[in-house]
PDB file of N, CA, C and O in Angstrom:
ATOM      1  N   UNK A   1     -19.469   8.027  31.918  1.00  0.00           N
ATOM      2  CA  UNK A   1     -18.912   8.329  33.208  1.00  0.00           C
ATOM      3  C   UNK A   1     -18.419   7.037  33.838  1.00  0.00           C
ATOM      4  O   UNK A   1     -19.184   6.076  33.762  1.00  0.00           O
ATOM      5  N   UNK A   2     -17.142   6.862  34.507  1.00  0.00           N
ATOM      6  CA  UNK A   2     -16.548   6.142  35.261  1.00  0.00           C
ATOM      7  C   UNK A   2     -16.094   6.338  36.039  1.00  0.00           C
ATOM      8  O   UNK A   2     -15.618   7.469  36.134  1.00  0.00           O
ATOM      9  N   UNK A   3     -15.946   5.533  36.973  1.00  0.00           N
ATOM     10  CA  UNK A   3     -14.753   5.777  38.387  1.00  0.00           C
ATOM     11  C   UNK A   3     -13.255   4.716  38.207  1.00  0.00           C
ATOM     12  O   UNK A   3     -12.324   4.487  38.979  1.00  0.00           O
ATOM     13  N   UNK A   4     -13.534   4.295  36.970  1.00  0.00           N
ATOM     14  CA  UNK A   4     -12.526   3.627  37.136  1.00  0.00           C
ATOM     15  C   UNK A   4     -10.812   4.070  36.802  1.00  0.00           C
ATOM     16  O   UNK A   4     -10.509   5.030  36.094  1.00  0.00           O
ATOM     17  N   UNK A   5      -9.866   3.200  37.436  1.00  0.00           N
ATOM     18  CA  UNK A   5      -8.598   4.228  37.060  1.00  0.00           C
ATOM     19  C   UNK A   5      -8.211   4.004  35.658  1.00  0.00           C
ATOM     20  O   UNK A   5      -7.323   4.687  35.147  1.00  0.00           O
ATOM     21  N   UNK A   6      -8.891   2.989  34.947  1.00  0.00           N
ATOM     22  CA  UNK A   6      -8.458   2.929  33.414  1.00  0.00           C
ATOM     23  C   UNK A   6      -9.582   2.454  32.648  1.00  0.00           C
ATOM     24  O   UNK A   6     -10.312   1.587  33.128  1.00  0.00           O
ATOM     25  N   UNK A   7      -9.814   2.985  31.390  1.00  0.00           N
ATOM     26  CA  UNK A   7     -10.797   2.842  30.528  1.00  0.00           C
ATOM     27  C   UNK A   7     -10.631   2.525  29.348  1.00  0.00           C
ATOM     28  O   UNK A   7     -10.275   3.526  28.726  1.00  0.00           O
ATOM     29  N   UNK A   8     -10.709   1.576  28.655  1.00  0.00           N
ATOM     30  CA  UNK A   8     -10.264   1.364  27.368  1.00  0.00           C
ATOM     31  C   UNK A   8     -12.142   1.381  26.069  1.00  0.00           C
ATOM     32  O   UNK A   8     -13.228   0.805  26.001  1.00  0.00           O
ATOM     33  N   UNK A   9     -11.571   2.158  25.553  1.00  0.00           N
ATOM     34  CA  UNK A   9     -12.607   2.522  24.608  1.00  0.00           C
ATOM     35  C   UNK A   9     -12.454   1.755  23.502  1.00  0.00           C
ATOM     36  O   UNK A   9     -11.266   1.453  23.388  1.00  0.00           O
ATOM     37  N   UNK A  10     -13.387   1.128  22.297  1.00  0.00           N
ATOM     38  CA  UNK A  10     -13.361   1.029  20.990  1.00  0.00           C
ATOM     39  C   UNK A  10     -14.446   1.474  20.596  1.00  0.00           C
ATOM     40  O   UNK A  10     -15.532   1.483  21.176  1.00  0.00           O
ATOM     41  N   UNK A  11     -14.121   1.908  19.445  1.00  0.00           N
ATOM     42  CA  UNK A  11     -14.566   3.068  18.565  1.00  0.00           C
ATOM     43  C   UNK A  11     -15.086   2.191  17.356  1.00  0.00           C
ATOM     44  O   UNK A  11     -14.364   1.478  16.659  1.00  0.00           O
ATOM     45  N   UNK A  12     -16.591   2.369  17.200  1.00  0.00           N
ATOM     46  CA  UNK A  12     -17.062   1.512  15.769  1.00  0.00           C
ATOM     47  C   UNK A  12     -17.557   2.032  14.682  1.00  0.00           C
ATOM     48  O   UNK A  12     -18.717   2.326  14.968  1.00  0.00           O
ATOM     49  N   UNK A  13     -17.348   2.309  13.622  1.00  0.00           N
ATOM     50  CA  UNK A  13     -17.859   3.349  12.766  1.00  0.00           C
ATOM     51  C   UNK A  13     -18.573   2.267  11.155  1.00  0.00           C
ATOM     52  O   UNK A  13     -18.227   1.141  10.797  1.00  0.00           O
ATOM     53  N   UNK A  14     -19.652   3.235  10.518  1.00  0.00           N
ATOM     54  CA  UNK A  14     -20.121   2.471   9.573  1.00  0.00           C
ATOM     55  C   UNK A  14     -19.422   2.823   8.749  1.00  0.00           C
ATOM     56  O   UNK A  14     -19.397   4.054   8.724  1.00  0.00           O
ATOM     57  N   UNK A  15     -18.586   2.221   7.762  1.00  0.00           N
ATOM     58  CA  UNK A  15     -17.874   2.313   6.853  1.00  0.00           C
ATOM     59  C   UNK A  15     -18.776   1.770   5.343  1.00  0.00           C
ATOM     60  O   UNK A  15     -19.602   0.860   5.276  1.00  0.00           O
ATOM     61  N   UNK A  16     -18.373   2.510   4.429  1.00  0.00           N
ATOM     62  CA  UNK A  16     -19.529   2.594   3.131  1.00  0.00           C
ATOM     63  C   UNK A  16     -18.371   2.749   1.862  1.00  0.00           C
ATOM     64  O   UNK A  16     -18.426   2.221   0.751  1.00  0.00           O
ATOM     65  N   UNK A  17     -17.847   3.196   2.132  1.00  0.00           N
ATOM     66  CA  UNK A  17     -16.705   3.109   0.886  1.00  0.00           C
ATOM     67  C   UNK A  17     -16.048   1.842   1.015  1.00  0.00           C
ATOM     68  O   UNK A  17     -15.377   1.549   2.004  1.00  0.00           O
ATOM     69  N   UNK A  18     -16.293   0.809  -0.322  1.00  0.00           N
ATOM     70  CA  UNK A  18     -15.336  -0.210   0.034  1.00  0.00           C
ATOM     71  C   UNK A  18     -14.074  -0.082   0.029  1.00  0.00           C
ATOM     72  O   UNK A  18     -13.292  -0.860   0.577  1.00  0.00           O
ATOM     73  N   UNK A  19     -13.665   1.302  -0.839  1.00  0.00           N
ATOM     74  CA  UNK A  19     -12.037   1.289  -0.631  1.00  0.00           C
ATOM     75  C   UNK A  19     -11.077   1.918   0.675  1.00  0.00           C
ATOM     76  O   UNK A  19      -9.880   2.203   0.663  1.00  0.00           O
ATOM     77  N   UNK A  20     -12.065   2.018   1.784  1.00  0.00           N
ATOM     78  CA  UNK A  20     -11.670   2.015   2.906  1.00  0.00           C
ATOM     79  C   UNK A  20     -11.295   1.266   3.698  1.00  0.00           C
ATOM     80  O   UNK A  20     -10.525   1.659   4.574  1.00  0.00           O
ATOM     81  N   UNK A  21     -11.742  -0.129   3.642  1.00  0.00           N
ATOM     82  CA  UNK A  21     -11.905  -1.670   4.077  1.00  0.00           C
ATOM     83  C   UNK A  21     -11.012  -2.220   3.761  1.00  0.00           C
ATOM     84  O   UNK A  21     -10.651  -2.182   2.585  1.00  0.00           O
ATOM     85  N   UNK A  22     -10.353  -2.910   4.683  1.00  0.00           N
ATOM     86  CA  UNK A  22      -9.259  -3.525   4.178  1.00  0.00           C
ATOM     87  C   UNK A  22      -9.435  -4.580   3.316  1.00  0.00           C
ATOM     88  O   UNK A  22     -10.469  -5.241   3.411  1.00  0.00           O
ATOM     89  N   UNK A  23      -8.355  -4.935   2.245  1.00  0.00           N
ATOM     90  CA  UNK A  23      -8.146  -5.817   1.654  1.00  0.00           C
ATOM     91  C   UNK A  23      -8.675  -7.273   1.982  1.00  0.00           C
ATOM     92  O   UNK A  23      -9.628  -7.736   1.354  1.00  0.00           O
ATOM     93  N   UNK A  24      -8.006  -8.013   3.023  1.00  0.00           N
ATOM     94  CA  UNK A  24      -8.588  -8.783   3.183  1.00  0.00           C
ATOM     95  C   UNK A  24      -9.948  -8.915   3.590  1.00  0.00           C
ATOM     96  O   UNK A  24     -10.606  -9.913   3.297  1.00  0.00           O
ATOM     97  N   UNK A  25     -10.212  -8.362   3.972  1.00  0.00           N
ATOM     98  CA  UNK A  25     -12.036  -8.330   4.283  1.00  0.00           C
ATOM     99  C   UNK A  25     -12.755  -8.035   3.281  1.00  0.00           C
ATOM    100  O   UNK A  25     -13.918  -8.424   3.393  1.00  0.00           O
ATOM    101  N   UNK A  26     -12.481  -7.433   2.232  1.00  0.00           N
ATOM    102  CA  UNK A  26     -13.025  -7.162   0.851  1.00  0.00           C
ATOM    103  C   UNK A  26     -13.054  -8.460   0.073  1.00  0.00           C
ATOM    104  O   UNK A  26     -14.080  -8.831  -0.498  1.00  0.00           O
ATOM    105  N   UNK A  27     -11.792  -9.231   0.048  1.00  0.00           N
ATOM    106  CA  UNK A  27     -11.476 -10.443  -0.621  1.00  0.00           C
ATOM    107  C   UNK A  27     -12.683 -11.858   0.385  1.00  0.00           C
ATOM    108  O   UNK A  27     -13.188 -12.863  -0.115  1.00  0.00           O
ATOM    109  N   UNK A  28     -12.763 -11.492   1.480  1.00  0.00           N
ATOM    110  CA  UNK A  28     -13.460 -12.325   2.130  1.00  0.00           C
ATOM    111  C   UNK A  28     -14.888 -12.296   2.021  1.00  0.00           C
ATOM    112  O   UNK A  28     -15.559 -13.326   1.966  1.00  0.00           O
ATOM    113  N   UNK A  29     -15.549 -10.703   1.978  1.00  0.00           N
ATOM    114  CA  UNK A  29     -16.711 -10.286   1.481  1.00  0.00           C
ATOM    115  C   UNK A  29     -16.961 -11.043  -0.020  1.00  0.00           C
ATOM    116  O   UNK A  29     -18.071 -11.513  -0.270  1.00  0.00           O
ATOM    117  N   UNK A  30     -16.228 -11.097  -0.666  1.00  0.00           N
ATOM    118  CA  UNK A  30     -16.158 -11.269  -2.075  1.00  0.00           C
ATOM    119  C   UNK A  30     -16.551 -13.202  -2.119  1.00  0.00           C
ATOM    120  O   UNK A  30     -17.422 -13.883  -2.661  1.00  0.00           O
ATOM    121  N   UNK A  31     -15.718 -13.404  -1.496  1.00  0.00           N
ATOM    122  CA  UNK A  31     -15.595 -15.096  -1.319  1.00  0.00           C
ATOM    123  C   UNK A  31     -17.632 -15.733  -0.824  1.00  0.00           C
ATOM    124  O   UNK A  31     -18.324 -16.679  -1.200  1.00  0.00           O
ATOM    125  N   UNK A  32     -17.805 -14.818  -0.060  1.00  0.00           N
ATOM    126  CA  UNK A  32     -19.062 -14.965   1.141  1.00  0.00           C
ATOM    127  C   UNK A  32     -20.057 -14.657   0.055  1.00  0.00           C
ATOM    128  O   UNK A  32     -21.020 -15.421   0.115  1.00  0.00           O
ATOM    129  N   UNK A  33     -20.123 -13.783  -0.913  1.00  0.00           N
ATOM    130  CA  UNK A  33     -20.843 -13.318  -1.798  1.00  0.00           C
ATOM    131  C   UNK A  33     -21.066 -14.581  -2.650  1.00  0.00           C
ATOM    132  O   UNK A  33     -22.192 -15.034  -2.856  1.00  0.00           O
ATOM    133  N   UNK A  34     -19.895 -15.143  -3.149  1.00  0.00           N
ATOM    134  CA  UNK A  34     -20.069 -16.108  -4.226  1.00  0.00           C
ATOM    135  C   UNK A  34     -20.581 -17.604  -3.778  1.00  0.00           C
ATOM    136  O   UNK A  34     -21.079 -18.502  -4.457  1.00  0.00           O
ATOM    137  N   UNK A  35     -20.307 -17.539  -2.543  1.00  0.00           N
ATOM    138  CA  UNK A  35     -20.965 -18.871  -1.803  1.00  0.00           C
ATOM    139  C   UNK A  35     -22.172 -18.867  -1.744  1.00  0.00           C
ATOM    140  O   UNK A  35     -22.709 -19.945  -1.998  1.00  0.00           O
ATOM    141  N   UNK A  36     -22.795 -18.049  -1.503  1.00  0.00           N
ATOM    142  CA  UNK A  36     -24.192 -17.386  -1.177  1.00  0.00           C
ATOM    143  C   UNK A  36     -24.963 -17.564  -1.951  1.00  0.00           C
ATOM    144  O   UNK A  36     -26.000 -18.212  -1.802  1.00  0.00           O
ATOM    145  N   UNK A  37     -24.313 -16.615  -3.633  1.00  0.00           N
ATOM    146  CA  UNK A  37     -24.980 -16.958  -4.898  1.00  0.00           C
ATOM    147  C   UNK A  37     -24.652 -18.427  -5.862  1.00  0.00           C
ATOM    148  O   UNK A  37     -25.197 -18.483  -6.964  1.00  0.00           O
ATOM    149  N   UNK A  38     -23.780 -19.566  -5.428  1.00  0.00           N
ATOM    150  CA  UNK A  38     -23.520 -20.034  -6.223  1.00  0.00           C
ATOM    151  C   UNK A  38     -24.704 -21.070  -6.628  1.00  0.00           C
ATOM    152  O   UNK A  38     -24.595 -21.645  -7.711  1.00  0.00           O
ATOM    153  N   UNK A  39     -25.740 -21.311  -5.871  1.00  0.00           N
ATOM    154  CA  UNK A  39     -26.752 -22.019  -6.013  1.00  0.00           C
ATOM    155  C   UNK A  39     -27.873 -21.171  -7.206  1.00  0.00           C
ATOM    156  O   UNK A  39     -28.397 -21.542  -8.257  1.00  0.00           O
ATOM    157  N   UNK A  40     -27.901 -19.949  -6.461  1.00  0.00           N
ATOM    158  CA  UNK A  40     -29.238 -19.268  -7.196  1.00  0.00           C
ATOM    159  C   UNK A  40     -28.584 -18.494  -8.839  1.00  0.00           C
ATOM    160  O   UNK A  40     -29.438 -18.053  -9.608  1.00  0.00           O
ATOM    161  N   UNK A  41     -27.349 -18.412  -9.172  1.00  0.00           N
ATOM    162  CA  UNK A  41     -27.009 -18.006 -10.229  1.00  0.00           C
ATOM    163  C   UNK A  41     -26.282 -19.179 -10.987  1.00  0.00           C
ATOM    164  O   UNK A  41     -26.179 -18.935 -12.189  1.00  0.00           O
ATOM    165  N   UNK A  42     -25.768 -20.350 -10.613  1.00  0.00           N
ATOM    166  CA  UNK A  42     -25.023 -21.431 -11.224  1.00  0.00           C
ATOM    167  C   UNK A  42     -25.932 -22.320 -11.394  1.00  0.00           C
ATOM    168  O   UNK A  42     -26.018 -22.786 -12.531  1.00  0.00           O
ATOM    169  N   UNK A  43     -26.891 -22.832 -10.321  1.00  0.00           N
ATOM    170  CA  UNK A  43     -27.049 -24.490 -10.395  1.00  0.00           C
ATOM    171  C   UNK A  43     -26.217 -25.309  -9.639  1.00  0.00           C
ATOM    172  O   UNK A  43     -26.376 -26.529  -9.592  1.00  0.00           O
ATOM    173  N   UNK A  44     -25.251 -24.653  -8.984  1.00  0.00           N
ATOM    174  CA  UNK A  44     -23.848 -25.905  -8.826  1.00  0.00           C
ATOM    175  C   UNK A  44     -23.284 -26.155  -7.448  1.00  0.00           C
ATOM    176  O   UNK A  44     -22.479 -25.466  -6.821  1.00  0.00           O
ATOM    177  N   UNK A  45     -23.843 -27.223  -7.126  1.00  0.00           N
ATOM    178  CA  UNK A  45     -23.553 -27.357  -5.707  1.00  0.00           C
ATOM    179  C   UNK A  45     -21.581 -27.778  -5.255  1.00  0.00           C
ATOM    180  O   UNK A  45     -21.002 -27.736  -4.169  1.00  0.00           O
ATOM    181  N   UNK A  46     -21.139 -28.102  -6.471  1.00  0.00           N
ATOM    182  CA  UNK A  46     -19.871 -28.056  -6.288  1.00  0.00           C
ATOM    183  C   UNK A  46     -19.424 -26.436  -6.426  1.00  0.00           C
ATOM    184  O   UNK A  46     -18.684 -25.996  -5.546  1.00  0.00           O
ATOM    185  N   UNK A  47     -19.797 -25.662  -7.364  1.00  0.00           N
ATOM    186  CA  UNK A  47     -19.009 -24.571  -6.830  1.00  0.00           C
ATOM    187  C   UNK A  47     -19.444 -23.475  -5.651  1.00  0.00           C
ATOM    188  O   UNK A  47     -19.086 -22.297  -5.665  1.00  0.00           O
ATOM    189  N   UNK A  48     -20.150 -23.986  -4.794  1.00  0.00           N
ATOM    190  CA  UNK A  48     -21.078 -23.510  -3.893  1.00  0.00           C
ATOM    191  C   UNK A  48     -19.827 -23.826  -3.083  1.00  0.00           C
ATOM    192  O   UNK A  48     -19.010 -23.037  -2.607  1.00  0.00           O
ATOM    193  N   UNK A  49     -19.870 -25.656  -3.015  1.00  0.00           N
ATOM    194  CA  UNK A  49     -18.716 -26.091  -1.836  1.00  0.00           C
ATOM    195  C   UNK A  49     -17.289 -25.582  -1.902  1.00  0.00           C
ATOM    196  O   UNK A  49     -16.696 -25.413  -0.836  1.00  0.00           O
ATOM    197  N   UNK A  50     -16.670 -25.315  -3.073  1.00  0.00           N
ATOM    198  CA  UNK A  50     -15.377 -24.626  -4.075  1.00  0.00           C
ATOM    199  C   UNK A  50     -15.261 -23.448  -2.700  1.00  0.00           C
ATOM    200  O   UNK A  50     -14.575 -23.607  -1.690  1.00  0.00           O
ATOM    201  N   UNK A  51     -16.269 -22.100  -3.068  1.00  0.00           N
ATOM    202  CA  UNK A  51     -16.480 -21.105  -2.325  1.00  0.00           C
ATOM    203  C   UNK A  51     -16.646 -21.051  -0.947  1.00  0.00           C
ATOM    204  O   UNK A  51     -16.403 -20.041  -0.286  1.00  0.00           O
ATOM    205  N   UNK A  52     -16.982 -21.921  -0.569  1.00  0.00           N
ATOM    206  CA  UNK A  52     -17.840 -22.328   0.805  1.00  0.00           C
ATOM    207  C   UNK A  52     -16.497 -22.305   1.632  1.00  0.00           C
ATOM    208  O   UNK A  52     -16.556 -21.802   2.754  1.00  0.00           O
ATOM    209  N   UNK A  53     -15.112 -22.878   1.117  1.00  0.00           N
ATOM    210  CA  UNK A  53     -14.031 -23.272   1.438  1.00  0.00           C
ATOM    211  C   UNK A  53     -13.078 -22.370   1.391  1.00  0.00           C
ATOM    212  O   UNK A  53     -12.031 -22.322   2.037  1.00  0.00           O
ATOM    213  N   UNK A  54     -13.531 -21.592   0.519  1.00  0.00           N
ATOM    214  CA  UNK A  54     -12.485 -20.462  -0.304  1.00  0.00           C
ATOM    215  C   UNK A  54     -12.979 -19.243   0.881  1.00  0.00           C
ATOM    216  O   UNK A  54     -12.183 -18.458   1.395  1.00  0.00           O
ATOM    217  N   UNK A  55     -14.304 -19.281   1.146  1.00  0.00           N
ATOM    218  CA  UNK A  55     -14.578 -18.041   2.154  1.00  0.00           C
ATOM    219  C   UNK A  55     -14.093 -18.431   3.496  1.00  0.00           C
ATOM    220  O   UNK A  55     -13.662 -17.547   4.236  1.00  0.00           O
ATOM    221  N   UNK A  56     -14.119 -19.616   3.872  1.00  0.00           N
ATOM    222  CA  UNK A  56     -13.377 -19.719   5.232  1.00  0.00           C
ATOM    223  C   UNK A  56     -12.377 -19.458   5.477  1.00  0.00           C
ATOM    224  O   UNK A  56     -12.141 -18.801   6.490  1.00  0.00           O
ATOM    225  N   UNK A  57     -11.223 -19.954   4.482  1.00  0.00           N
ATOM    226  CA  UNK A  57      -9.634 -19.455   3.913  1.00  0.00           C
ATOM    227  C   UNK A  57      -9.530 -17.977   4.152  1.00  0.00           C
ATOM    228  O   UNK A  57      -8.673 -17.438   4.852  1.00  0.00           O
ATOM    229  N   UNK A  58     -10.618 -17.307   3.411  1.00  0.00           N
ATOM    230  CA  UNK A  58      -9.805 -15.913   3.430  1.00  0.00           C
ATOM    231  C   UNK A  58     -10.738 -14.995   4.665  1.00  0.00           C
ATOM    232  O   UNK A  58     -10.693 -13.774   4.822  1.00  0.00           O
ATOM    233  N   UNK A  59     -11.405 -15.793   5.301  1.00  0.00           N
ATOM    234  CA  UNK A  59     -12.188 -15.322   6.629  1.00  0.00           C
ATOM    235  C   UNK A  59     -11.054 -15.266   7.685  1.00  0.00           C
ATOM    236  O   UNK A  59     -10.509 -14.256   8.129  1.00  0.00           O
ATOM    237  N   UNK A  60     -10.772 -16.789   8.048  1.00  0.00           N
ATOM    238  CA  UNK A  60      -9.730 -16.680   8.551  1.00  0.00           C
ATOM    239  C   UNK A  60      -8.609 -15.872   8.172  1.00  0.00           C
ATOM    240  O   UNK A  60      -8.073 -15.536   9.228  1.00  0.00           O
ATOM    241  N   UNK A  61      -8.015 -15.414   7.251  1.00  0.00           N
ATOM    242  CA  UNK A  61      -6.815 -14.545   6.939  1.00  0.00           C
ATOM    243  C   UNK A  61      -7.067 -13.625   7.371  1.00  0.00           C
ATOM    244  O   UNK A  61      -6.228 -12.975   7.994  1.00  0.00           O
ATOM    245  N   UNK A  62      -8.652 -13.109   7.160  1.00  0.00           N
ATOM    246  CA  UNK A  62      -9.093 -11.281   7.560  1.00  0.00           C
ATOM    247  C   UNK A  62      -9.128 -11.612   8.827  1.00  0.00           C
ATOM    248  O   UNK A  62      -8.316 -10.795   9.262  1.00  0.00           O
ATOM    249  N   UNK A  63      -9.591 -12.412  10.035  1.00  0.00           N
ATOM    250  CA  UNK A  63      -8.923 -12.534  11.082  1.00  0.00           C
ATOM    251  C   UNK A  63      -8.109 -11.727  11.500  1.00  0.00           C
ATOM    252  O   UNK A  63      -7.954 -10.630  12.037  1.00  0.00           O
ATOM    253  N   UNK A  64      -7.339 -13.135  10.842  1.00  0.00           N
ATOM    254  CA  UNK A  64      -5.316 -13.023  11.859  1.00  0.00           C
ATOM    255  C   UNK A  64      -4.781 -11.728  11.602  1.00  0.00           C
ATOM    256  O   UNK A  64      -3.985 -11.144  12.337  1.00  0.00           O
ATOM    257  N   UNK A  65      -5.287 -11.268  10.442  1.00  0.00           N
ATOM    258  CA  UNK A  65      -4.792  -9.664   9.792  1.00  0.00           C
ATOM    259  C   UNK A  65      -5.047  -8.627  11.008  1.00  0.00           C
ATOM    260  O   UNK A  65      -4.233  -8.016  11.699  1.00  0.00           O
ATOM    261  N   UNK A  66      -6.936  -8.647  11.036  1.00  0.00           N
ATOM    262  CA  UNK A  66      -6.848  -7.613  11.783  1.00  0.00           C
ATOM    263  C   UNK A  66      -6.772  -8.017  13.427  1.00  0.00           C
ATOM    264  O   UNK A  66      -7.277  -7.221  14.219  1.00  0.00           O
ATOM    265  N   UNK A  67      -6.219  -9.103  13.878  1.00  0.00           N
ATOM    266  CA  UNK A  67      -6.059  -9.354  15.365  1.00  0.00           C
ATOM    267  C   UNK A  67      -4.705  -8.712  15.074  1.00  0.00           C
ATOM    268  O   UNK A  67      -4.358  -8.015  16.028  1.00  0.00           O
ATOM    269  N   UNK A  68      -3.739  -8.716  13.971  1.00  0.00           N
ATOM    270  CA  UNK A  68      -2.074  -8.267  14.672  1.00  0.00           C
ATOM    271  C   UNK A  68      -2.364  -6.993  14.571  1.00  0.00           C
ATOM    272  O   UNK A  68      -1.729  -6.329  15.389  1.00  0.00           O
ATOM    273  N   UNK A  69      -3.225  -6.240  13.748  1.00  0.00           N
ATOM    274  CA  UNK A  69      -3.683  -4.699  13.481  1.00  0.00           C
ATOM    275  C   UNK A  69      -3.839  -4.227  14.736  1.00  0.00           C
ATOM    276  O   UNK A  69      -3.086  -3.553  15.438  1.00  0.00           O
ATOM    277  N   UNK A  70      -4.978  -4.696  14.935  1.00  0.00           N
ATOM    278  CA  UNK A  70      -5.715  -4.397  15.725  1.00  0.00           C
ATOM    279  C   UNK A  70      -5.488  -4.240  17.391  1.00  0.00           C
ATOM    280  O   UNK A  70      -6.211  -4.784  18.226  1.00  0.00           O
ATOM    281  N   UNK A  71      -4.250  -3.322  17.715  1.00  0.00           N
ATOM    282  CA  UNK A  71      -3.476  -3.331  19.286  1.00  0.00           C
ATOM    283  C   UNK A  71      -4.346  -2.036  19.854  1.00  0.00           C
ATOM    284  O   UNK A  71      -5.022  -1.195  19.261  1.00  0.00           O
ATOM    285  N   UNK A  72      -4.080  -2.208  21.061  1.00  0.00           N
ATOM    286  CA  UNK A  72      -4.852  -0.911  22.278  1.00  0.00           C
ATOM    287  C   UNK A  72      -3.422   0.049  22.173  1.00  0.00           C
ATOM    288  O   UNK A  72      -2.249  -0.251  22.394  1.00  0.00           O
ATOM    289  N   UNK A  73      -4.006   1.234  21.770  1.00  0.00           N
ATOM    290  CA  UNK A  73      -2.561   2.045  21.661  1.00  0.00           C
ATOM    291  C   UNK A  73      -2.682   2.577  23.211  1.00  0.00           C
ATOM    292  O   UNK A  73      -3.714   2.441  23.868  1.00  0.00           O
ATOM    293  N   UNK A  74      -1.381   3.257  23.749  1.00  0.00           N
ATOM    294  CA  UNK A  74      -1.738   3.307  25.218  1.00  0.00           C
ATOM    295  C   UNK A  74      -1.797   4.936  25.237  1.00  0.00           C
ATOM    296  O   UNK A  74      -0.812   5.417  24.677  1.00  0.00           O
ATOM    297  N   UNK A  75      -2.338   5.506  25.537  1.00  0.00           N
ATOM    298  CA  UNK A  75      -2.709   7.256  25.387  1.00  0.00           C
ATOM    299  C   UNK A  75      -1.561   8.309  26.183  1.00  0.00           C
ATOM    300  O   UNK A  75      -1.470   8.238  27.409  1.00  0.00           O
ATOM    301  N   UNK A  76      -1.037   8.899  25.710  1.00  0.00           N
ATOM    302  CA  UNK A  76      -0.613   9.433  26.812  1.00  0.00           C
ATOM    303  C   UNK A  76      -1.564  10.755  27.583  1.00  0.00           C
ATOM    304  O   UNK A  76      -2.540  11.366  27.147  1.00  0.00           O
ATOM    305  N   UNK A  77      -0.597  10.925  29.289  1.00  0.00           N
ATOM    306  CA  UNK A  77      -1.314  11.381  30.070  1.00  0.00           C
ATOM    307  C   UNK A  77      -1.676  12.958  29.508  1.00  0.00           C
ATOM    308  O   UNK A  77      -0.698  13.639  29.198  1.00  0.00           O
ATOM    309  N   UNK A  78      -3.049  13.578  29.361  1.00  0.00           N
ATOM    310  CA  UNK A  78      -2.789  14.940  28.862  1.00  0.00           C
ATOM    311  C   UNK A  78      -3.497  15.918  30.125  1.00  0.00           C
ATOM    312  O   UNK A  78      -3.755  15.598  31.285  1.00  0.00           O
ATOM    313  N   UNK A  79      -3.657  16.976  29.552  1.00  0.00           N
ATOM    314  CA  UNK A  79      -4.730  17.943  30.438  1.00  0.00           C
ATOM    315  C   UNK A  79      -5.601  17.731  30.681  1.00  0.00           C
ATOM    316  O   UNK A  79      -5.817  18.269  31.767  1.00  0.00           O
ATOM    317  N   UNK A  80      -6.484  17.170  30.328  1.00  0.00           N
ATOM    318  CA  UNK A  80      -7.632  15.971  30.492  1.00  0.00           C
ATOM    319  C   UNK A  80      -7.715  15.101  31.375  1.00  0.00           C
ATOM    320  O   UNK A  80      -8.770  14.975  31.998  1.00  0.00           O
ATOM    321  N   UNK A  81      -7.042  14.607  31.534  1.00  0.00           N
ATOM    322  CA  UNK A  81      -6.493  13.527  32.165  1.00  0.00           C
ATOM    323  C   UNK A  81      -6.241  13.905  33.898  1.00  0.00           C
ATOM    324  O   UNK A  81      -6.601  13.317  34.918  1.00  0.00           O
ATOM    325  N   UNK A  82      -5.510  15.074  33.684  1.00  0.00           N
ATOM    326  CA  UNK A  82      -4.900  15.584  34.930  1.00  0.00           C
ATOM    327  C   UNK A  82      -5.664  16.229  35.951  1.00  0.00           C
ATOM    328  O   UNK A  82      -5.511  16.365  37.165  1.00  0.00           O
ATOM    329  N   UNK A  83      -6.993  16.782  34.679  1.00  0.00           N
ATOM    330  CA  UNK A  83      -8.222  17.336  35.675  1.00  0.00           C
ATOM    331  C   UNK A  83      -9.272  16.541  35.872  1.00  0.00           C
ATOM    332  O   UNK A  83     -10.317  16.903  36.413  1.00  0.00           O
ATOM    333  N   UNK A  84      -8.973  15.121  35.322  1.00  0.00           N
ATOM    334  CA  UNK A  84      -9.744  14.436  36.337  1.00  0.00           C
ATOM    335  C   UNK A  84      -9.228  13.984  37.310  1.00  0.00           C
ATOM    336  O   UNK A  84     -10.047  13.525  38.106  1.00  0.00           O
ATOM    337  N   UNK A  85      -7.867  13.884  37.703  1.00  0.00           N
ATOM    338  CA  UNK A  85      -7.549  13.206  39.296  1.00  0.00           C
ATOM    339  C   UNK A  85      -8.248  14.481  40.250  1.00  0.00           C
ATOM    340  O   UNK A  85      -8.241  14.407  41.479  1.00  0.00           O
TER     341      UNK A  85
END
């Protein structure tokens, strides 16, 4: 409930299928994964740092991706709407 004259909602949902997820965030998941493990499955603190670098790269990309995605669509006015004035 609000009184206000405009309300902007976002909507958050658990998503479980990775092939729902966008690309870049999959590729970034992927990057974050290998940084994570590169100590406890390699030994190798260079390819730890390799990854470490590689996940920021494509962190940032999943970013900028979903900031241009990601716009407030503007609703139009419906019946709903009209019975609340």
């Amino acid at each position: 409930m609000s009184d206000a004259a405009q309300l902007w909602l976002k909507y958050v949902m658990r998503l479980t299928d990775p092939n729902t997820m966008p690309p870049t965030f999959r590729e970034a998941l992927a990057t974050y994964l290998a940084w994570e493990l590169a100590i406890p499955l390699a030994n190798s603190n260079r390819i730890q740092e390799a990854q470490g670098i590689a996940f920021r790269r494509t962190l940032n990309l999943a970013k900028f991706v979903d900031a241009r995605n990601d716009r407030p669509e503007q609703l139009q006015s419906g019946s709903w709407f009209a019975a609340r004035s």
